[in-house]
VOGU-3710 file (C-alpha; in Angstrom, 3 decimals, decimal comma):
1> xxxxxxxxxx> 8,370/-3,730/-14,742  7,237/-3,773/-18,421  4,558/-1,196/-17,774  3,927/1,689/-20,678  6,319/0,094/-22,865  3,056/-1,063/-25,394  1,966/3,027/-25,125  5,365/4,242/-26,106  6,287/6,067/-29,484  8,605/4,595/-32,194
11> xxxxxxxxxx> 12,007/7,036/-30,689  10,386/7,073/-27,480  12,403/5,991/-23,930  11,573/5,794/-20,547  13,413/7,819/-18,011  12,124/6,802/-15,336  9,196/4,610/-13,949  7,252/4,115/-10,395  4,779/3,297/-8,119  3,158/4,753/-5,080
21> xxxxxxxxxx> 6,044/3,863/-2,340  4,921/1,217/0,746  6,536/3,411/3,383  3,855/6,584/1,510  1,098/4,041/3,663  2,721/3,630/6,471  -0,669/4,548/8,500  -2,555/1,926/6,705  -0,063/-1,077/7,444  -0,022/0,161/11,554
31> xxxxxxxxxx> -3,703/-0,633/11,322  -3,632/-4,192/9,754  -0,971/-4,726/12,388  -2,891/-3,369/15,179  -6,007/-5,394/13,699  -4,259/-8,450/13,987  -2,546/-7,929/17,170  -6,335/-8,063/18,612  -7,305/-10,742/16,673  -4,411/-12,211/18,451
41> xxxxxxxxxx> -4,963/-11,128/21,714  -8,492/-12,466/21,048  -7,656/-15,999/20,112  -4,956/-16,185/23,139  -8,112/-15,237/25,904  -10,397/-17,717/23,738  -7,680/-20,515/24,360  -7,975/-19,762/27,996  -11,649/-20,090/28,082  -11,458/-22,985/26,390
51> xxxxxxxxxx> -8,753/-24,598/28,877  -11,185/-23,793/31,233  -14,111/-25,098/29,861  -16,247/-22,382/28,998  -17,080/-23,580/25,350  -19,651/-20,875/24,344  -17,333/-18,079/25,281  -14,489/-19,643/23,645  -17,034/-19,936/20,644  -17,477/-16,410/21,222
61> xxxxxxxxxx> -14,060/-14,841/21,194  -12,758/-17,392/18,122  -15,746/-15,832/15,808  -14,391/-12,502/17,009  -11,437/-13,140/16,314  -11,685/-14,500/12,775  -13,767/-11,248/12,053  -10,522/-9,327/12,979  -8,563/-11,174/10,620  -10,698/-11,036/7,999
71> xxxxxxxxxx> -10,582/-7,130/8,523  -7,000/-7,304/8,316  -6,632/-9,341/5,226  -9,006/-7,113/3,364  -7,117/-4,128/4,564  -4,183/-5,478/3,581  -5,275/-6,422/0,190  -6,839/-2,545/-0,166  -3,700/-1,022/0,426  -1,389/-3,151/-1,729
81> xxxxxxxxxx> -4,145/-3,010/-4,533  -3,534/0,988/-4,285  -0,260/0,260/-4,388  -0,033/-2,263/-7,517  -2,686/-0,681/-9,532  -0,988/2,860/-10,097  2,139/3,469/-12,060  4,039/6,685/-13,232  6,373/7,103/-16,168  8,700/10,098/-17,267
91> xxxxxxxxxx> 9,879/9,546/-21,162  11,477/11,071/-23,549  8,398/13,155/-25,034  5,664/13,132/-21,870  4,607/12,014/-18,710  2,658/9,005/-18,363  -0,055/7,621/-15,532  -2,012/3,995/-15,790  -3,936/2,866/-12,890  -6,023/-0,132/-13,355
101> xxxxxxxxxx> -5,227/-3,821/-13,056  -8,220/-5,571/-14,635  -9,196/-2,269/-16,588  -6,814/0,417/-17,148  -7,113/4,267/-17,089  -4,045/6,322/-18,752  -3,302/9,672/-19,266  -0,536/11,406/-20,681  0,868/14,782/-21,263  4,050/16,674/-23,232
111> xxxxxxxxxx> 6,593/18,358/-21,117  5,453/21,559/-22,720  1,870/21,620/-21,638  2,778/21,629/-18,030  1,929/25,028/-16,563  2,690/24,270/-12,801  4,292/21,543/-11,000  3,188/21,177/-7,055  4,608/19,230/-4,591  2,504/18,609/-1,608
121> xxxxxxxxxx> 4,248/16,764/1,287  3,178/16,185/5,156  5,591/16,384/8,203  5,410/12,503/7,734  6,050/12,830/4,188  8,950/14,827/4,672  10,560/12,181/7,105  9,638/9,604/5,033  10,785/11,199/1,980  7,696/11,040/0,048
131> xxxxxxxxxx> 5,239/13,148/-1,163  2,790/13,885/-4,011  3,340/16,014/-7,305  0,675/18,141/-8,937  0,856/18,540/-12,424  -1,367/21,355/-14,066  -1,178/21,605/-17,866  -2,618/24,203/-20,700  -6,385/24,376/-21,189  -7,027/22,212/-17,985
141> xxxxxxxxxx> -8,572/24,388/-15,138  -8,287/21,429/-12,514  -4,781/19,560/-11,702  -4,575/17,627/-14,660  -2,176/14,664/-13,374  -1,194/13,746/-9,809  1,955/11,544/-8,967  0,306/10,405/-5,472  2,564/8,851/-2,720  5,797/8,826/-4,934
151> xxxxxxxxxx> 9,135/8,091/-3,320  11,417/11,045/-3,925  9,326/13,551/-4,637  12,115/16,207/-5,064  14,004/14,767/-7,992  10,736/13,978/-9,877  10,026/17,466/-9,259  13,583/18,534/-10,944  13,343/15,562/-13,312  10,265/16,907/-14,854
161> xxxxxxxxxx> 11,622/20,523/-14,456  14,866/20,176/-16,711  12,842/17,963/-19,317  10,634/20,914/-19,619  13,456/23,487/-19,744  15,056/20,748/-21,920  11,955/21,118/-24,665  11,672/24,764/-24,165  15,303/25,713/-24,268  16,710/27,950/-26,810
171> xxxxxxxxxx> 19,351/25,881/-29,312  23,258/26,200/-27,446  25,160/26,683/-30,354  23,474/29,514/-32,207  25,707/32,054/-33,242  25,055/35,746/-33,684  25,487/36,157/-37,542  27,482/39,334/-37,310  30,231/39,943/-40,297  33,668/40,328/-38,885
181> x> 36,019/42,934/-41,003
//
């Protein structure tokens, strides 16, 4: 996972790194499942036909289902390309998003420009523990990055949170500069 490390300042480390989570799709893989349960179903009943020597139905029902696996290998594909084509980074300075596999699109923002940080999670999500983070930034009137479908949405949340408090935060060993008699 050698992502970001070309966009990375001189002193700059990653923290932490990601990718949408699988289980975050969970409704997508019960559908290529379901799709190729039929096309199974499908190619069982054409088997019968054929052992009984209907030909043209057979032909019928192994066209059909071919079309349902098709479906299910380019639904398949869809979902893991949403999957491998996003990434999320938390350094040192900022927080980082590339999506893109052939092209890429990145973004980036200091822990100090971040106004408001969302977390948006579904009674799935919750169970799942997944979820997606909204991050709003200075001068921005939309949400200016979105960590969509992360796993552990919570400590992002606080992991982003203390590097901002971390920036912000006065220095811990200033001393008053009172004279003692």
């Amino acid at each position: 996972m050698a992502f970001f490390d070309n966009q990375l300042d001189s002193d700059e480390k990653i923290i932490y790194r990601c990718r949408p989570a699988r289980r975050a799709f969970i409704e997508e893989y019960l559908l290529v499942a379901m799709t190729i349960i039929i096309a199974l179903a499908l190619a069982c009943y054409r088997l019968m036909l054929w052992l009984n020597t209907s030909y043209d139905a057979a032909r019928l029902y192994t066209v059909l289902s071919g079309i349902f696996f098709l479906v299910a290998l380019i639904l398949l594909i869809r979902v893991e390309l949403k999957i491998w084509s996003v990434r999320y980074a938390l350094t040192t300075e900022r927080i980082m998003y590339s999506a893109g596999i052939l092209s890429e699109n990145f973004k980036s923002t200091i822990y100090s420009k971040i106004t408001d940080i969302g977390l948006k999670q579904s009674f799935f999500d919750r169970i799942l523990n997944t979820g997606t983070i909204l991050l709003d930034t200075a001068g921005e009137d939309d949400i200016e990055l979105v960590f969509d479908k992360v796993s552990r949405p919570l400590e992002i949340k606080r992991m982003i949170s203390d590097k901002q408090t971390e920036k912000t935060a006065p220095i811990p060993n200033a001393k008053n500069k009172r004279s003692r008699k």
